[in-house]
C-alpha atoms as an extended CHARMM CRD file, in Angstrom:
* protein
*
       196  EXT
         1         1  UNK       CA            114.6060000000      193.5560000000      106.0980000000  PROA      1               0.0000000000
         2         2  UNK       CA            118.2270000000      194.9390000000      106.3530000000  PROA      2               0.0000000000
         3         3  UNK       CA            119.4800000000      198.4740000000      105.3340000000  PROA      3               0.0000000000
         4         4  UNK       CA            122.4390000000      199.1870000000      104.1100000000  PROA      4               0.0000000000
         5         5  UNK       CA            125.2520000000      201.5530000000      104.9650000000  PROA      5               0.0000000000
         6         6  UNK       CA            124.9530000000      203.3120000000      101.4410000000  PROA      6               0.0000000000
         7         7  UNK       CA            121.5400000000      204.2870000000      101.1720000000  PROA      7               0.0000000000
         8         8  UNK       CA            118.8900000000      205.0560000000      104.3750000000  PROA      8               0.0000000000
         9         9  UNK       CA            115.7370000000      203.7100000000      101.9530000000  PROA      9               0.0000000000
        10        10  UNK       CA            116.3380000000      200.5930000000      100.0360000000  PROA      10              0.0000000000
        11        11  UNK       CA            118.1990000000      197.5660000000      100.4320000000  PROA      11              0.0000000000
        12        12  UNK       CA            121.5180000000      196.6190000000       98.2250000000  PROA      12              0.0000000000
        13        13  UNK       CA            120.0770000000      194.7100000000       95.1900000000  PROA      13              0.0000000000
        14        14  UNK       CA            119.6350000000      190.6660000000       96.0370000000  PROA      14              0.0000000000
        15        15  UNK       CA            119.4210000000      191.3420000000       99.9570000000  PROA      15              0.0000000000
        16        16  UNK       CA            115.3490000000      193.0180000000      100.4600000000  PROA      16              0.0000000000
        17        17  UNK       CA            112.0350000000      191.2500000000       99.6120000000  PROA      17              0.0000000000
        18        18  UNK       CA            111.9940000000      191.5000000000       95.9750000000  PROA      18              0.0000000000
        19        19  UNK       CA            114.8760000000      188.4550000000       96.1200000000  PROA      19              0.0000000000
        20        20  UNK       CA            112.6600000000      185.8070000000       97.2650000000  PROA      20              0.0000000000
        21        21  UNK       CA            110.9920000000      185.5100000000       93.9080000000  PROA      21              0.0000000000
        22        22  UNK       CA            107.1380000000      187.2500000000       95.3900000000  PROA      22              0.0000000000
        23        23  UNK       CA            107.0000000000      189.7130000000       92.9950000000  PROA      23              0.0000000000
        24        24  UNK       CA            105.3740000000      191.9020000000       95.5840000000  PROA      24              0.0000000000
        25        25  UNK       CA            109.0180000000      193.3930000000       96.2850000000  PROA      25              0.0000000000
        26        26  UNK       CA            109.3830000000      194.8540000000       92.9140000000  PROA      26              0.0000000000
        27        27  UNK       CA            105.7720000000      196.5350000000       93.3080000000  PROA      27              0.0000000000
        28        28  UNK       CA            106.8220000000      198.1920000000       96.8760000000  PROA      28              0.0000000000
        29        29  UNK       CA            110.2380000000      199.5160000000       95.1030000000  PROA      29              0.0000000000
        30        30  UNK       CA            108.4460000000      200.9690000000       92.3710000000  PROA      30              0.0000000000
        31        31  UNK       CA            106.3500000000      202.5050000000       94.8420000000  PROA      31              0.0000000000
        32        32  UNK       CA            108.8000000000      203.9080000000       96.6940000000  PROA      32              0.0000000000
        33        33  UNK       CA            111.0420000000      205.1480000000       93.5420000000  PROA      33              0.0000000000
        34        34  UNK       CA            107.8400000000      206.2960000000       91.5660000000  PROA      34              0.0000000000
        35        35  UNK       CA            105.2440000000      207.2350000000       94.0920000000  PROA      35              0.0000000000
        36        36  UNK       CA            102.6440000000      209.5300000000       92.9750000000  PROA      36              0.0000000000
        37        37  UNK       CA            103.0550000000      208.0460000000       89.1310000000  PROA      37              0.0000000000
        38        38  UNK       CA            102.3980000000      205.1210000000       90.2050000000  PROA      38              0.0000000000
        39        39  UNK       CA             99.5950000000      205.4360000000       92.3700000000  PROA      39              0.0000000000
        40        40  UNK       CA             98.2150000000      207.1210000000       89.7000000000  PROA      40              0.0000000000
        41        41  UNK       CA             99.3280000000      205.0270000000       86.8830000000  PROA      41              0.0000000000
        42        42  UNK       CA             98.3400000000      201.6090000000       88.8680000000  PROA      42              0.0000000000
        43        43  UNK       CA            101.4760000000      200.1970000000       86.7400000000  PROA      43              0.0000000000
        44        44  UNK       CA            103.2040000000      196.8440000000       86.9440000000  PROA      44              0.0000000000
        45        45  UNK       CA            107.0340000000      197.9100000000       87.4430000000  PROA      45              0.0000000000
        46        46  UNK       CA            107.7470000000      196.6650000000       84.5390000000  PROA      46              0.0000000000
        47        47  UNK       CA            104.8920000000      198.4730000000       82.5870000000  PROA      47              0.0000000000
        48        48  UNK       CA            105.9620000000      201.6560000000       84.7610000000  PROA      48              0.0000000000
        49        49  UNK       CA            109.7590000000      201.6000000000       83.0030000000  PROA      49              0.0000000000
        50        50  UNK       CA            108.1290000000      200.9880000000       79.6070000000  PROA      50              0.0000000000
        51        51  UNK       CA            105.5410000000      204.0410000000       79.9980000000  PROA      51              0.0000000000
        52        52  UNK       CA            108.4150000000      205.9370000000       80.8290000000  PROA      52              0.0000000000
        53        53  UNK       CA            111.2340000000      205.1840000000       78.1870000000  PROA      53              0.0000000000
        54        54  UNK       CA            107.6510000000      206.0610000000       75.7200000000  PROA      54              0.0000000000
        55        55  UNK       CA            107.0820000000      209.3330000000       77.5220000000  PROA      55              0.0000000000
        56        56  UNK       CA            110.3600000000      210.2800000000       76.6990000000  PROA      56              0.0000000000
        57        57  UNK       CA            110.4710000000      209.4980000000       73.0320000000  PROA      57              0.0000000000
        58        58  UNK       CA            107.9100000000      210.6500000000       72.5450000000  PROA      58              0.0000000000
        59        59  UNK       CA            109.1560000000      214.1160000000       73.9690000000  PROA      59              0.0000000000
        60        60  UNK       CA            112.5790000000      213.9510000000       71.7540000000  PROA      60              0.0000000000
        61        61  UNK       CA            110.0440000000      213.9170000000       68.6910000000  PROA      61              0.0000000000
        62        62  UNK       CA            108.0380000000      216.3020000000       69.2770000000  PROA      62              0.0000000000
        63        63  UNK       CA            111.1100000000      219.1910000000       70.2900000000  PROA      63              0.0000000000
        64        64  UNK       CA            112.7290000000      217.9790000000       66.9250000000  PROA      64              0.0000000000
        65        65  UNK       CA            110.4670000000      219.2760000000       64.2590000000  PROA      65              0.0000000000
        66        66  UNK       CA            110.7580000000      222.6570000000       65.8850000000  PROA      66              0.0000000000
        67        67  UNK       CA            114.6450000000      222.7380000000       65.6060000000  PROA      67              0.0000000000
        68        68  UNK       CA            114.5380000000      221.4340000000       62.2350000000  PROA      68              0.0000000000
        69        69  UNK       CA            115.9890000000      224.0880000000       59.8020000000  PROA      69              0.0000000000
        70        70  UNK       CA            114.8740000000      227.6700000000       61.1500000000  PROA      70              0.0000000000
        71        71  UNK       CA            116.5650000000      228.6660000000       58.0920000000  PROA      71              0.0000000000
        72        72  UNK       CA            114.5560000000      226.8750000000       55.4380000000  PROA      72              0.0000000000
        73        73  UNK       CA            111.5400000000      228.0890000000       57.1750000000  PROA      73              0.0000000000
        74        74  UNK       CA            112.1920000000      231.8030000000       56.9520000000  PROA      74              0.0000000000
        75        75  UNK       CA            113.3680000000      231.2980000000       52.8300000000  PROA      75              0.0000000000
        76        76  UNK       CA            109.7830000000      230.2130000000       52.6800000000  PROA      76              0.0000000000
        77        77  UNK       CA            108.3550000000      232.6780000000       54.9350000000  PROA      77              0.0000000000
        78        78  UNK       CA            109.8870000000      235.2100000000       51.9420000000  PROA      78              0.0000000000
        79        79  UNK       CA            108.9440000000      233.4130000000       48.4310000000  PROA      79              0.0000000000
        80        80  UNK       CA            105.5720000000      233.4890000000       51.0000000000  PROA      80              0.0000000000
        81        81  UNK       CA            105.4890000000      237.2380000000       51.4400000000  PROA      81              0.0000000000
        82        82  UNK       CA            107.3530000000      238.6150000000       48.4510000000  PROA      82              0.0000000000
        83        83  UNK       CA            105.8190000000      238.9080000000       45.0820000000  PROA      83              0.0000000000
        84        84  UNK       CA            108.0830000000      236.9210000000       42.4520000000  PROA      84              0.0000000000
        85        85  UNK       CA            110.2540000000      235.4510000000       44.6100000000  PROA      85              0.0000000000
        86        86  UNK       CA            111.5480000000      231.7030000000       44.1950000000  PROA      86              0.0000000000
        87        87  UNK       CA            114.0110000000      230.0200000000       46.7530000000  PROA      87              0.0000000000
        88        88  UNK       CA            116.2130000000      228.0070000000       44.8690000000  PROA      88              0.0000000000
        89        89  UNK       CA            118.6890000000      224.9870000000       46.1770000000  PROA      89              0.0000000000
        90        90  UNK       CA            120.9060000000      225.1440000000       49.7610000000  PROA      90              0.0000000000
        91        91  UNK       CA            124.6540000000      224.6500000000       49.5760000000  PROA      91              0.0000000000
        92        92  UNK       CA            127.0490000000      225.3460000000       51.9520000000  PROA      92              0.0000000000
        93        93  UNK       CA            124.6170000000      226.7460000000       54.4810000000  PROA      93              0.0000000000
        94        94  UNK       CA            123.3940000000      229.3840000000       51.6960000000  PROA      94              0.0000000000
        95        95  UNK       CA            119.9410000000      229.0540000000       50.5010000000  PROA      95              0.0000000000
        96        96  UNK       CA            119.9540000000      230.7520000000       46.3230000000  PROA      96              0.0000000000
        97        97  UNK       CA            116.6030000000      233.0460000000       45.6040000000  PROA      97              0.0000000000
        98        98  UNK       CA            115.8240000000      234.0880000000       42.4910000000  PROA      98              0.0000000000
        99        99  UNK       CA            113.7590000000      237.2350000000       42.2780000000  PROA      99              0.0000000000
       100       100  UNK       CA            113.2580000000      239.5680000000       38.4340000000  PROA      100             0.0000000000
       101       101  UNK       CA            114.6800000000      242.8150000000       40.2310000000  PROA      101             0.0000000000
       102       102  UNK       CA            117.7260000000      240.7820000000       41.2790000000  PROA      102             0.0000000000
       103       103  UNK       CA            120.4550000000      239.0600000000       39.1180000000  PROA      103             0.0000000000
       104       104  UNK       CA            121.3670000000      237.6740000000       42.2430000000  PROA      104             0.0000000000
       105       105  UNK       CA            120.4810000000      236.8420000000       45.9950000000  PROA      105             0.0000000000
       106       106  UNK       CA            120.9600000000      234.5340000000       49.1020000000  PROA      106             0.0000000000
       107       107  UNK       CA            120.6600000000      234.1740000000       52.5530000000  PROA      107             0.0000000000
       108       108  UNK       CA            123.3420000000      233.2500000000       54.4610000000  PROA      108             0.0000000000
       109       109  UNK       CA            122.2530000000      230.8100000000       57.3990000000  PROA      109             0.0000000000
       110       110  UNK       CA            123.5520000000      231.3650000000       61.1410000000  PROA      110             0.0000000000
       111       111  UNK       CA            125.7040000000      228.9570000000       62.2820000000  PROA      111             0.0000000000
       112       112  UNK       CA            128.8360000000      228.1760000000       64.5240000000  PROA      112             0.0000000000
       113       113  UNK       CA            131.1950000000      229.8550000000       62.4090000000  PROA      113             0.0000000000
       114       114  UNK       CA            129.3660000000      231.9520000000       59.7970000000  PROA      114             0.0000000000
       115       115  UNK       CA            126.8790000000      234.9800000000       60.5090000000  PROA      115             0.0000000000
       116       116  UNK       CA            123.5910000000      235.0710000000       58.7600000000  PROA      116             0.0000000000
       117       117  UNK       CA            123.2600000000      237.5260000000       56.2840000000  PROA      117             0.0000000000
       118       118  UNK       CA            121.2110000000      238.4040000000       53.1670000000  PROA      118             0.0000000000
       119       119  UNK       CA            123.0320000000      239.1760000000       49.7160000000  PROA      119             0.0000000000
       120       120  UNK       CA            121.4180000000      240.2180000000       46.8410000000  PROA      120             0.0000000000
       121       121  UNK       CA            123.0350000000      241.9900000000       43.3850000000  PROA      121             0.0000000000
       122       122  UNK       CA            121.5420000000      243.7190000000       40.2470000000  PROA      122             0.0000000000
       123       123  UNK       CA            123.6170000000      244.1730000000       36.6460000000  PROA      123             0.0000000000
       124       124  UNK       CA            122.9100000000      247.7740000000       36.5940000000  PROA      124             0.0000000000
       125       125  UNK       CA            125.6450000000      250.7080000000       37.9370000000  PROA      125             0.0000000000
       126       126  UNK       CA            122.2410000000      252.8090000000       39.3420000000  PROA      126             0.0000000000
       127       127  UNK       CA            120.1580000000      250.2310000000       41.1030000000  PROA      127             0.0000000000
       128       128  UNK       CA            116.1300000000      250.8400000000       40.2850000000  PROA      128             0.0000000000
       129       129  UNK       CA            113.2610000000      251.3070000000       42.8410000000  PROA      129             0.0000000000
       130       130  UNK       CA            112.1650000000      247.7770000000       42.2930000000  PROA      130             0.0000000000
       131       131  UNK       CA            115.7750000000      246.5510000000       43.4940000000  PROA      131             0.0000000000
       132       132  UNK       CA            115.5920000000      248.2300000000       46.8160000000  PROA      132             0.0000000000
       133       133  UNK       CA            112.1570000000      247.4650000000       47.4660000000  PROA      133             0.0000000000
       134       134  UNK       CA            113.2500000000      244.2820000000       47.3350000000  PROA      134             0.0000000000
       135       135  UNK       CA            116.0470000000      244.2610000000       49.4840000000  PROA      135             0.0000000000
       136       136  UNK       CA            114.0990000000      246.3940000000       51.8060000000  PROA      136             0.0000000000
       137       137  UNK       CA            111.2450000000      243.7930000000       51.7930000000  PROA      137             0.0000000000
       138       138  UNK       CA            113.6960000000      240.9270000000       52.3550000000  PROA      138             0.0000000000
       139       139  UNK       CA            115.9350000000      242.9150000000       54.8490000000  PROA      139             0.0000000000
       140       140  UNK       CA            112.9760000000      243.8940000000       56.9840000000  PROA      140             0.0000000000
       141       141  UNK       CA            112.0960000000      240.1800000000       57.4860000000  PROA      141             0.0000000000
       142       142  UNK       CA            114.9370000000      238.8060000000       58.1100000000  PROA      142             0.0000000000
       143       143  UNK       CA            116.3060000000      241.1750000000       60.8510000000  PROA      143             0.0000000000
       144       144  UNK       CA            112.1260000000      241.4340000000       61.7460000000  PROA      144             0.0000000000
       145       145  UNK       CA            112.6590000000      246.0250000000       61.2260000000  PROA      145             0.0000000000
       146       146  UNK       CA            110.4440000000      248.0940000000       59.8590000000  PROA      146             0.0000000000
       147       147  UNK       CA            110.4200000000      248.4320000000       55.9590000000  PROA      147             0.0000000000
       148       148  UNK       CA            110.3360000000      252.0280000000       55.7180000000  PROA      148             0.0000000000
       149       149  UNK       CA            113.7550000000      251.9470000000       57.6970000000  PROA      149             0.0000000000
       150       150  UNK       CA            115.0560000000      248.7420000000       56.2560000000  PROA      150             0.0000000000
       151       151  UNK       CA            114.7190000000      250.9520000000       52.7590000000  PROA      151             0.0000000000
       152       152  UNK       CA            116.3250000000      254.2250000000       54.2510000000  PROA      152             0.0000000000
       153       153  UNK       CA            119.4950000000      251.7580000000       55.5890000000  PROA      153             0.0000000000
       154       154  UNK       CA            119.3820000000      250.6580000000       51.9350000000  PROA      154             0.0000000000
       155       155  UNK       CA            119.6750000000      254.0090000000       50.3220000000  PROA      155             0.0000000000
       156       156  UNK       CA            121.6890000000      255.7480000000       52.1340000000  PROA      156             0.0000000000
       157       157  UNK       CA            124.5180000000      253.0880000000       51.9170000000  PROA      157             0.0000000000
       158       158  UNK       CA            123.6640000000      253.2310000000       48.2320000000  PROA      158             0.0000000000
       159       159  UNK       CA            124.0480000000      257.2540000000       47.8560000000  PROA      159             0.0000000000
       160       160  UNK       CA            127.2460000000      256.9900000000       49.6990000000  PROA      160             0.0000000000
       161       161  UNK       CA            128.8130000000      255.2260000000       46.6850000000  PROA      161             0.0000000000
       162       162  UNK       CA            130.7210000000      257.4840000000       44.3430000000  PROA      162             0.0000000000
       163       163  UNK       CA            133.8790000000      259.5160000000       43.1110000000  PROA      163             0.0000000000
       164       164  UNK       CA            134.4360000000      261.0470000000       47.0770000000  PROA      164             0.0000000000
       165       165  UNK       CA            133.9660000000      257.9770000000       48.7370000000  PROA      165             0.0000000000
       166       166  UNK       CA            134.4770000000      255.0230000000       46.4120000000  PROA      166             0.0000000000
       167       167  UNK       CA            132.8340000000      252.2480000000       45.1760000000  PROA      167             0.0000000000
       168       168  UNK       CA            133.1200000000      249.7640000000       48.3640000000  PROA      168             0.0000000000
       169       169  UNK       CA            130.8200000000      251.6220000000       51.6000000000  PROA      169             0.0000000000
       170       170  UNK       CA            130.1860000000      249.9170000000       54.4780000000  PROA      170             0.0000000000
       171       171  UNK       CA            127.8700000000      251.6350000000       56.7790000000  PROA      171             0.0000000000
       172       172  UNK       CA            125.5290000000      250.5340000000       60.2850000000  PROA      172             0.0000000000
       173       173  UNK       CA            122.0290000000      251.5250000000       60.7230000000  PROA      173             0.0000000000
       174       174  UNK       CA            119.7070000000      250.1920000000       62.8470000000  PROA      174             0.0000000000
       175       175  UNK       CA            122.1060000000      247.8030000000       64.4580000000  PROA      175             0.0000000000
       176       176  UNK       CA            122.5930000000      246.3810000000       60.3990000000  PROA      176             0.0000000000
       177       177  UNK       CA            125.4150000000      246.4340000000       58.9490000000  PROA      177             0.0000000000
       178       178  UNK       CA            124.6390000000      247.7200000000       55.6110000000  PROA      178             0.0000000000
       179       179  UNK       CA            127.7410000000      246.6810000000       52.5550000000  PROA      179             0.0000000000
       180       180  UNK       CA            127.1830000000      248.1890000000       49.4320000000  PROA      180             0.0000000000
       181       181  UNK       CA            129.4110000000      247.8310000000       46.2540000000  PROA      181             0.0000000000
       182       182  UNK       CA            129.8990000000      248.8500000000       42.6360000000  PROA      182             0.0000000000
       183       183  UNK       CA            131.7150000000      246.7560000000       39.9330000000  PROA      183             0.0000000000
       184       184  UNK       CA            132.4230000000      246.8510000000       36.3860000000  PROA      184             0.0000000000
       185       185  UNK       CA            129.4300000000      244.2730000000       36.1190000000  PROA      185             0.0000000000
       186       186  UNK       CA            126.8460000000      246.0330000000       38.6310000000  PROA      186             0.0000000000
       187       187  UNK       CA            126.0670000000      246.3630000000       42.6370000000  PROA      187             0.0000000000
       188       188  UNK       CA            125.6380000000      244.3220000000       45.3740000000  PROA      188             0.0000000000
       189       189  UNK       CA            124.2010000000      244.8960000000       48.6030000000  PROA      189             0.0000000000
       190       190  UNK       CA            124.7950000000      242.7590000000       51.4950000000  PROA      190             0.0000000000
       191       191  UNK       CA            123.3540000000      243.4300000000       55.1200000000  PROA      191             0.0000000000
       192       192  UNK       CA            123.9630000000      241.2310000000       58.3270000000  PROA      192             0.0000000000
       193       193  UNK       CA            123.7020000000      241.7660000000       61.8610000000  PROA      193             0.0000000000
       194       194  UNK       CA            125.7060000000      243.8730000000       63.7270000000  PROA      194             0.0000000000
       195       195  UNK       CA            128.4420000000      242.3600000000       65.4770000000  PROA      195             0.0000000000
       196       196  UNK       CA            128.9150000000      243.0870000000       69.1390000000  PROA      196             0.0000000000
């Protein structure tokens, strides 16, 4: 058997035993490239390939599931968790909710260009304990913070809004950023995470 110049090991392809048409080449090179699997295995060459293009789908469909839509799975974590809550259809990379203390509300899924965020908006000028219990609810997991300070983030950009300070706040708390606003039609609150 000759070795090449290129490679210290193994033959160039056509020149070694396996060329003569024995069969018992390909086993010794499968040996040599796959060792321990194969001792193991006891595979045909052949067999060993095929076990290991398998092995490897079946890898790439297991890790898929997992990556599948992180953000449909935490919309259902919520309608899960909070009381009266309904996720409604995705567009756009926003997934609607529907919830009886909000008129509105969505969250805004991460991606390359967009943040994630949650958005939600009532039709009245003085938003009502049930409102911010809900935001705080959703806000706390979402951004995975307490409640209690999920609600204080809440209210205090809510107080803020009025005659000395206007009607659009935008405050941080708890690394949130916390975007309150009052319309002619009602408030919105929107909270996302800080950006560094």
């Amino acid at each position: 058997m000759t070795i090449s110049k290129r490679s210290n090991r193994f033959p160039p392809p056509g020149k070694g035993p396996e060329s003569r048409g024995t069969g018992r080449g390909e086993e010794r090179l499968a040996e040599h490239q796959f060792p321990r699997f194969n001792t193991a295995m006891n595979l045909a060459p052949s067999r060993l390939h095929a076990v290991t293009a398998a092995t490897i789908l079946l890898a790439a469909g297991m890790a898929s599931p997992a990556k599948a839509d992180a953000c449909d799975e935490l919309a259902r974590s919520l309608a899960r968790q909070i009381d009266g809550l309904q996720v409604g259809r995705a567009r756009g990379g926003i997934i609607y909710l529907q919830h009886p203390a909000a008129s509105q509300a969505s969250l805004g899924c991460t991606s390359r260009n967009r943040q994630g965020d949650f958005y939600a908006a009532t039709n009245q000028k003085k938003p009502s304990a049930d409102f911010t219990g809900f935001v705080a609810s959703a806000v706390a997991q979402i951004f995975t913070i307490p409640k209690k300070d999920a609600l204080r983030g809440v209210n205090r950009c809510l107080g803020r809004i009025g005659l000395l300070r206007g009607r659009d706040i935008k405050t941080r708390y708890r690394k949130l950023d916390v975007h309150c606003a009052r319309t002619k039609t009602g408030t919105n609150v929107t909270v996302s995470r800080e950006k560094d």
